[in-house]
C-alpha positions as CSV (number, residue, x, y, z in Angstrom):
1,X,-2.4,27.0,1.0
2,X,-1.4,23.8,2.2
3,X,-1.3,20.6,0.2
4,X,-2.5,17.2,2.0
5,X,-1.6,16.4,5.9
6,X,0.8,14.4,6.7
7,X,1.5,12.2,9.5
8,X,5.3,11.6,10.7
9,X,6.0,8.9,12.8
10,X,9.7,8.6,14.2
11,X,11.0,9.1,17.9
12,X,14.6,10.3,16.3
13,X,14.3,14.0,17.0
14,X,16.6,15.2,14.2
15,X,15.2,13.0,11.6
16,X,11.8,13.8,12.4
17,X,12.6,17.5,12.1
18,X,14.3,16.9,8.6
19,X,11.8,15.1,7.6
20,X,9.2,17.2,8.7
21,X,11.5,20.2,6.9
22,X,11.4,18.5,3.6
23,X,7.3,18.1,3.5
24,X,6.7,21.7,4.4
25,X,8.9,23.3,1.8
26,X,7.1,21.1,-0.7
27,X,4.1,22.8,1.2
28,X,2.5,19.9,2.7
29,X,0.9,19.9,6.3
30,X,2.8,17.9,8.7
31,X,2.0,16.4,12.4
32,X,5.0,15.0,14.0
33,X,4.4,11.8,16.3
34,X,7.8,10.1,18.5
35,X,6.1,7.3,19.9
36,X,3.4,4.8,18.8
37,X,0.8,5.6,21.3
38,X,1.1,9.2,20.0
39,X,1.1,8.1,16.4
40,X,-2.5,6.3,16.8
41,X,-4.2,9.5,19.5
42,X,-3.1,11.6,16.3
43,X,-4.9,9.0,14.0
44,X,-7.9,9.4,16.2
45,X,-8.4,13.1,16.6
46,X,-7.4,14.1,12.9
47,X,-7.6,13.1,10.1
48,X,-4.3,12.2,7.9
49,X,-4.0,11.7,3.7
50,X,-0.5,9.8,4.2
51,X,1.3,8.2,7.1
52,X,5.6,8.2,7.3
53,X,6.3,5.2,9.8
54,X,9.1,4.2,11.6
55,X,9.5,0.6,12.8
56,X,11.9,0.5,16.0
57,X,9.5,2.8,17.9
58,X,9.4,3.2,22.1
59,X,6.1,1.7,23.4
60,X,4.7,0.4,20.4
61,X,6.3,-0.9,17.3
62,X,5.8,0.0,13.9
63,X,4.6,-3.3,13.1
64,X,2.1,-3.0,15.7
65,X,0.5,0.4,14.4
66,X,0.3,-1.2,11.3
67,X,-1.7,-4.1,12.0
68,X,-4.1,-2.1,14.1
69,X,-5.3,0.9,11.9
70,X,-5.1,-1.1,8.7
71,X,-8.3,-2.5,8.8
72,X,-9.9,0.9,10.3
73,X,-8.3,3.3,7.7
74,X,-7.6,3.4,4.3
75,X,-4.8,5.4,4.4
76,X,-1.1,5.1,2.4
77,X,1.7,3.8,4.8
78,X,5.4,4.3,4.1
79,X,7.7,2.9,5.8
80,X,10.9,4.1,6.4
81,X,13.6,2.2,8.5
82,X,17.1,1.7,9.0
83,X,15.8,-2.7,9.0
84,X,17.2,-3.5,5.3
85,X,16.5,-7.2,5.1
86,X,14.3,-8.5,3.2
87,X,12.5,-10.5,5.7
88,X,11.6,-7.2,7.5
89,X,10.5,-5.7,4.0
90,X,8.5,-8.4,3.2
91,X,6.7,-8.7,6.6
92,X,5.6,-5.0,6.6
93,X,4.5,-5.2,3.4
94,X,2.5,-8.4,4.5
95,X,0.9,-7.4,7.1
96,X,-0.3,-3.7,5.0
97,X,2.2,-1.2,4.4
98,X,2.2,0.4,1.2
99,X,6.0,1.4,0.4
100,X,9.0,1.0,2.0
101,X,12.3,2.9,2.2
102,X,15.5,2.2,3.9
103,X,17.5,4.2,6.1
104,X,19.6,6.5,4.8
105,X,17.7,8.3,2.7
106,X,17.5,11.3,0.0
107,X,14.9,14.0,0.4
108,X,13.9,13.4,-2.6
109,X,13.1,9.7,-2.8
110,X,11.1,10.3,0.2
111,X,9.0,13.2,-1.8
112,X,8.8,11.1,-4.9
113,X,7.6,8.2,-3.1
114,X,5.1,10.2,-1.0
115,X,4.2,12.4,-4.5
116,X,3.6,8.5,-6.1
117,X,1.1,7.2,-3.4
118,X,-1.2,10.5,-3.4
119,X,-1.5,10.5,-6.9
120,X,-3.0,6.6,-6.5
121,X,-5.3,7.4,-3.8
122,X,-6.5,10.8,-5.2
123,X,-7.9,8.7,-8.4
124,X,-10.0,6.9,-6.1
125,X,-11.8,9.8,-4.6
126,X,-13.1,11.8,-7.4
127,X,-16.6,11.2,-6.9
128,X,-17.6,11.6,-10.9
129,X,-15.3,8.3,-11.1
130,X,-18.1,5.4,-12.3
131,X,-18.4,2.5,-10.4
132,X,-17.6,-0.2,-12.7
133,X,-18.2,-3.9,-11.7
134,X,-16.1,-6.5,-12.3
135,X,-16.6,-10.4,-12.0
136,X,-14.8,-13.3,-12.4
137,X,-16.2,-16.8,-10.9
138,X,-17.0,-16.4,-7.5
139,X,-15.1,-13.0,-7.0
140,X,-16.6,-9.8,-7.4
141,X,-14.6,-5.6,-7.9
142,X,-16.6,-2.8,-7.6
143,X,-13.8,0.0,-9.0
144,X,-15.4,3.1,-7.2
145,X,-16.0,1.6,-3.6
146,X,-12.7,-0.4,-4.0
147,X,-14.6,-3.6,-2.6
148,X,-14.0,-6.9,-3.6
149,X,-16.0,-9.8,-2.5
150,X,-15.5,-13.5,-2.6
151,X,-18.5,-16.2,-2.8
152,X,-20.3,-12.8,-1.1
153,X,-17.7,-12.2,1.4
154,X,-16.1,-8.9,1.5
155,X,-12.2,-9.4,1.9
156,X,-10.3,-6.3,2.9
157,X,-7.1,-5.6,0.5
158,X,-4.2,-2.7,0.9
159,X,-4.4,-0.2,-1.9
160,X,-1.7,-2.0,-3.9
161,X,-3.5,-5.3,-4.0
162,X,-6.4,-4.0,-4.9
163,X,-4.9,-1.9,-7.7
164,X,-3.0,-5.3,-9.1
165,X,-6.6,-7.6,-8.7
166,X,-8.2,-4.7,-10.9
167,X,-5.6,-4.7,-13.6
168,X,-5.3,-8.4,-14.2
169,X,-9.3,-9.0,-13.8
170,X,-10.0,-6.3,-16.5
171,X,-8.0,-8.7,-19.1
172,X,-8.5,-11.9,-17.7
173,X,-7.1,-13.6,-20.5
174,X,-3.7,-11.3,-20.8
175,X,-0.5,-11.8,-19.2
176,X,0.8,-9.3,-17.4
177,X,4.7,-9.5,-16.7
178,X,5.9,-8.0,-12.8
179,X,7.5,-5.2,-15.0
180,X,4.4,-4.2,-16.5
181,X,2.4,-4.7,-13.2
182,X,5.0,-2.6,-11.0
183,X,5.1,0.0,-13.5
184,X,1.4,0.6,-13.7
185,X,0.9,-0.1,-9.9
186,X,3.9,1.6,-8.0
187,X,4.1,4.5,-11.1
188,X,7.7,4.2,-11.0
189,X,10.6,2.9,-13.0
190,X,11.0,-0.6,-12.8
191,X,14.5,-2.1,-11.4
192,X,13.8,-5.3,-11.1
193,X,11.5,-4.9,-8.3
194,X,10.2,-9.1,-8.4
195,X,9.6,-9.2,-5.1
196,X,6.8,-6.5,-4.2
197,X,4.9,-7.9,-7.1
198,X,5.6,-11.3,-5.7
199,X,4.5,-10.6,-2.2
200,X,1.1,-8.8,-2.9
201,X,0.2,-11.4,-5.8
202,X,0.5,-13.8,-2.8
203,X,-1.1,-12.1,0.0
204,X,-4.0,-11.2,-2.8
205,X,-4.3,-15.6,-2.9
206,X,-4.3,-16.0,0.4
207,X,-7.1,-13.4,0.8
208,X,-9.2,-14.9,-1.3
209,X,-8.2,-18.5,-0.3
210,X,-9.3,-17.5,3.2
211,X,-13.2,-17.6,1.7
212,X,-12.4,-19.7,-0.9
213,X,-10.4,-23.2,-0.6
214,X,-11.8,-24.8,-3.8
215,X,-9.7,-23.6,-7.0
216,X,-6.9,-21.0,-7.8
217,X,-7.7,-17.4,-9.2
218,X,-4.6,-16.2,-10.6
219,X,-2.4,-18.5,-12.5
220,X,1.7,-18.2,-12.7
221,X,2.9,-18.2,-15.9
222,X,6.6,-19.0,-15.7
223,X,8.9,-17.2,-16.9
224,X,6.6,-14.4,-18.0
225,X,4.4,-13.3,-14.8
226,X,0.3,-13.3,-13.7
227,X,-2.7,-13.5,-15.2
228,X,-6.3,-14.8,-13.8
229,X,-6.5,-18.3,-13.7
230,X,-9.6,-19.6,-16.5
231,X,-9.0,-23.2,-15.7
């Protein structure tokens, strides 16, 4: 029996193929897609618990699929790409991917990796899960539905973002450092990863600053890391 389906996304023959090797002999279900515009008809006629996403497709970029099925589907994206600078990292993690892995790569990073976002998302859909509420000033979590709502307004945030916001709101007063937050997050060891914590603390304040321009809801504290902001 099959474990989850998953979606492959890379116009390099050979790597699709070994990609698509490794997956099965771990006994997961796996489409393969070479373009962009076959990536998304996939995405429309089935339905996928994980994507694999190369950037420097034909047609359509990587980038591009990104931005248009995040805010339809709630579904992990990794990215894996031979682009190793940090500019490209932090963009796709911007705009909504939820890992990324450079080019070349061991089989079993890439299992690991995929093994690390399934077990995130699978908490979210056990149905006997309660849906705790969570509210602090104007901003509201609902744990279950993963919604979070500013002044009213829902704001749409990737699975990591969401997953930091409901750590640091649950102890508003604590600090949490980026070691502690990637570590509870990403589920993996921590090697100094500053940077993905960095970049989804900040797209999480500009979310919110998008509906709300009047104060700041997490603070920086220097030298240690995040915690909600209770001036």
């Amino acid at each position: 029996m099959y474990k989850e389906n998953i979606l492959v996304v890379e116009d390099d023959v050979d790597i699709n193929n070994l990609i698509t090797k490794t997956l099965e002999k771990q006994n997961y279900k796996v489409t393969q897609a070479f373009s962009g515009s076959e990536a998304l008809l996939q995405l429309s006629i089935s339905e996928f618990k994980l994507m694999l996403l190369d950037l420097m497709l034909p047609g359509m970029s990587g980038e591009e699929i990104i931005s248009k099925i995040r805010d339809e589907k709630e579904i992990p994206i990794i990215v894996i790409s031979a682009k190793t600078s940090l500019k490209d990292k932090v963009n796709v993690l911007n705009i909504g991917a939820d890992d990324y892995i450079t080019k070349p790569f061991e089989s079993e990073e890439i299992i690991a990796r995929i093994n690390s976002q399934l077990r995130r998302y699978r908490k979210y859909e056990i149905s006997t899960q309660s849906n705790e509420i969570y509210k602090f000033k104007n901003l509201t979590l609902e744990e279950e539905t993963r919604k979070v709502k500013v002044k009213g307004e829902e704001i749409h945030l990737t699975g990591h973002e969401f997953d930091i916001l409901s750590i640091l709101i649950k102890n508003p007063d604590k600090v949490y450092s980026r070691e502690s937050l990637y570590e509870q997050v990403w589920k993996n060891g921590y090697y100094g990863e500053y940077n993905s914590v960095n970049v989804h603390i900040s797209n999480i304040r500009k979310k919110i600053k998008s509906v709300s321009q009047d104060e700041d809801y997490i603070k920086t504290v220097w030298g240690i890391g995040f915690k909600l902001n209770n001036n």
